[in-house]
N, C-alpha and C positions, 0 to 999 in steps of 0.2 A: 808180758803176755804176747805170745806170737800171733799175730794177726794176716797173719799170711792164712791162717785156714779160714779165714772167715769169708763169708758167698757176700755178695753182692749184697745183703740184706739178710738180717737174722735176728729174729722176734727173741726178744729176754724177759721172761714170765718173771714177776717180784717174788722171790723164795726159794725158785726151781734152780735157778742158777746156769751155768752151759759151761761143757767141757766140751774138748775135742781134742786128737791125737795131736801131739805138742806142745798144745796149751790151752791154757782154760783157766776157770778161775771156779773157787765152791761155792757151795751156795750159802748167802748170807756172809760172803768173806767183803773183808774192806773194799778189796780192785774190783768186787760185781758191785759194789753199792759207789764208788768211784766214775764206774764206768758207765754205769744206767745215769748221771748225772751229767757227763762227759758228752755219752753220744748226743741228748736233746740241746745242748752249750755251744758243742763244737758238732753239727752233724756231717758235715763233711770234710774228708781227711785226705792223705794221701801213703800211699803205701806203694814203693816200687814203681811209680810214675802210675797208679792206677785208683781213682777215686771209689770210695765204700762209704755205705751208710750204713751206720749201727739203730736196728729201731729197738723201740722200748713199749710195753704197755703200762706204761704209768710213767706222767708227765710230772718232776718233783722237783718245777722249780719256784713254781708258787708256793709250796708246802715249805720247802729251803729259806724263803724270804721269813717265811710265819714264824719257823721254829716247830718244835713238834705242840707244845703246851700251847698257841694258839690256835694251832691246825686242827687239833683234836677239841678246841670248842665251837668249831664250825659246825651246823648237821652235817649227818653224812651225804646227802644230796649233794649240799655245795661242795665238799670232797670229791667226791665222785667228777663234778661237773671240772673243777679245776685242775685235776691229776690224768685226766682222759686226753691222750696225744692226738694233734690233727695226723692222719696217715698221709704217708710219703703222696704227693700229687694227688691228696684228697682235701677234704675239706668238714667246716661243722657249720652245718647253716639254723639259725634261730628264726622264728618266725612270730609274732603277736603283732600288739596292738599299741601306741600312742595314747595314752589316755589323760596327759596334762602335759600342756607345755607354757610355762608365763616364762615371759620376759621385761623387764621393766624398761622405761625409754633409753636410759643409759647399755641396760645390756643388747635392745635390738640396733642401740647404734654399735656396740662393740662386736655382735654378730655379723652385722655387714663390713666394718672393717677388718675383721678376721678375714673375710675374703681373699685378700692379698696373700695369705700364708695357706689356700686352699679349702677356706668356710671351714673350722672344724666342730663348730658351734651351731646348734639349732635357730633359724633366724626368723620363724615367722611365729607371732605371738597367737594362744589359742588353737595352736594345728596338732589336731590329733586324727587317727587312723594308723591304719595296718602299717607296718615297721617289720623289716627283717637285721639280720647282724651276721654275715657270713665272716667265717676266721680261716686262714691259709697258711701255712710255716713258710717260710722265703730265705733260701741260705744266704740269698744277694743282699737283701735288705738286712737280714741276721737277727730277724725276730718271727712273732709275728702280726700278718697282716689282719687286722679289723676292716671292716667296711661294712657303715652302719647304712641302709635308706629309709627314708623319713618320708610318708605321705606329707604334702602342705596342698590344702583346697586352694583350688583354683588353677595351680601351678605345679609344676613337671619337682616329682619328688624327690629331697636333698638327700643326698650320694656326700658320707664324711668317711674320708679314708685316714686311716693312720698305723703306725705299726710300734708294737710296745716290746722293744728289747729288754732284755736281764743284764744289764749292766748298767754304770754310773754307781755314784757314792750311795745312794739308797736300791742299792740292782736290781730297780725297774724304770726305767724311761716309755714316752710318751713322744716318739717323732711325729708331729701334725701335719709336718708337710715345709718347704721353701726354708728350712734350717732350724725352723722353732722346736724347740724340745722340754719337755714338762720332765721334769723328776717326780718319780710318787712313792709314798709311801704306803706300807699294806700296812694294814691291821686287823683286829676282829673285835665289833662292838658290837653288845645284842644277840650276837648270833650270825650278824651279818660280815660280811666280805668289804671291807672299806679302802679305797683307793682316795690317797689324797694328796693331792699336790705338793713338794716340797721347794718350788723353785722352779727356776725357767730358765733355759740357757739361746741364745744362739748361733749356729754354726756358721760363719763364712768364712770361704775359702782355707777351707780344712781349718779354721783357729775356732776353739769354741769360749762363748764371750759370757758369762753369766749376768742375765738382767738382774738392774737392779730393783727393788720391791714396786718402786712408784713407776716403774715400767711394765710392770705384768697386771694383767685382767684382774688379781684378786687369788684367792682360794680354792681352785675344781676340786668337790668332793664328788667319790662315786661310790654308791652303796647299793650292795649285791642280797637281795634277802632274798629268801628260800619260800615258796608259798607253797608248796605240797602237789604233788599230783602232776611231778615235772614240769612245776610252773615258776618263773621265779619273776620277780619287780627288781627293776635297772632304774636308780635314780640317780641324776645326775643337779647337782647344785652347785653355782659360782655364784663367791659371794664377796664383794671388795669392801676394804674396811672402813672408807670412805663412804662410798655409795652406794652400800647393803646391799641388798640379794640381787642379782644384775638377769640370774637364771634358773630355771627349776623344772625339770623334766622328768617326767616319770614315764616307764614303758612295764608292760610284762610281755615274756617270751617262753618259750617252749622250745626244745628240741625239735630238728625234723629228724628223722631215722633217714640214715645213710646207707 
């Protein structure tokens, strides 16, 4: 495909397809279903010493991880929710409420030692209240960016940053922050959207070091259900096989309109 005719930016509707004088591709052909998978992987390129963005409206790479046979027993909501692209230098901000968070004494002490790698863990037991989760795409970072904040009474509310790339052996990771890296696996139980830890690596100095089991927190499961009326419940549980459920947080969120 010649890519030389292409603008600075050029929207590819799923089906319509794009042609242009020199080259192109039909609609429904392998290279448009190649390249809608290409430009969100690789979004920025180089041609002629001159950097382009290929955009897309429909984001398929959560849908790719699933397969089509689990994709399609997701509702359509949570489709919707996870095939929708963040826009070039925009953003998708969620907004709700906190409404359970336990910690047991082992996990509020492994919540404070996560501190060291950037707190990525809820750490005050009992704290609930308003919650937002804004998402960003980052060619630098190469995924993207979450940043979740957490009301806690009393005290100035926790801000957990992290960015979840499409690659590793299970091609979704989990960077926390200071090297720590979560491998997850997707699947679909119930209905719901299930992220769940497969492993933990750490990165220094470019070498990456795979912990081993008696060195990681346990199990993070995250489970995405769908509650109707553009509402959905975000729970998150860590749970070590030693010293049972360490953490258990529930949230629901809503879209804001961008």
């Amino acid at each position: 495909m010649d890519v030389s005719v292409m603008s600075e930016m050029i929207v590819i509707n799923e089906g319509s397809g794009f042609t242009a004088d020199g080259g192109g591709f039909a609609p429904g052909s392998a290279v448009a279903a190649q390249v809608m998978t290409d430009a969100l992987v690789e979004p920025r390129r180089q041609h002629g010493g001159r950097p382009f963005r290929v955009w897309v409206d429909e984001d398929r790479r959560f849908r790719r991880l699933l397969g089509e046979t689990q994709w399609h027993h997701l509702p359509a909501a949570v489709r919707a929710r996870f095939s929708k692209p963040v826009p070039p230098n925009g953003l998708r901000l969620y907004r709700g409420q906190v409404v359970e968070t336990q910690l047991s004494w082992f996990g509020a002490m492994l919540a404070r030692l996560a501190r060291i790698v950037g707190g990525p863990l809820p750490d005050q037991d009992g704290a609930v209240g308003p919650a937002s989760v804004l998402v960003t795409e980052s060619d630098a970072l190469g995924g993207q960016i979450w940043t979740r904040t957490y009301t806690r009474p009393g005290r100035f509310p926790q801000t957990i940053n992290s960015v979840k790339r499409f690659s590793g052996p299970t091609g979704l990771e989990e960077h926390l922050g200071h090297g720590l890296v979560m491998r997850l696996a997707l699947t679909v139980e119930a209905d719901c959207l299930v992220f769940q830890s497969a492993g933990y690596d750490l990165v220094v100095a470019g070498r990456r070091l795979r912990l081993p089991s008696w060195l990681t927190p346990g199990v993070c499961t995250i489970t995405h259900r769908d509650l109707g009326e553009g509402r959905f419940a975000f729970v998150l549980k860590l749970a070590h096989p030693l010293l049972g459920q360490l953490i258990h947080q529930t949230a629901v969120f809503e879209e804001v309109a961008s």
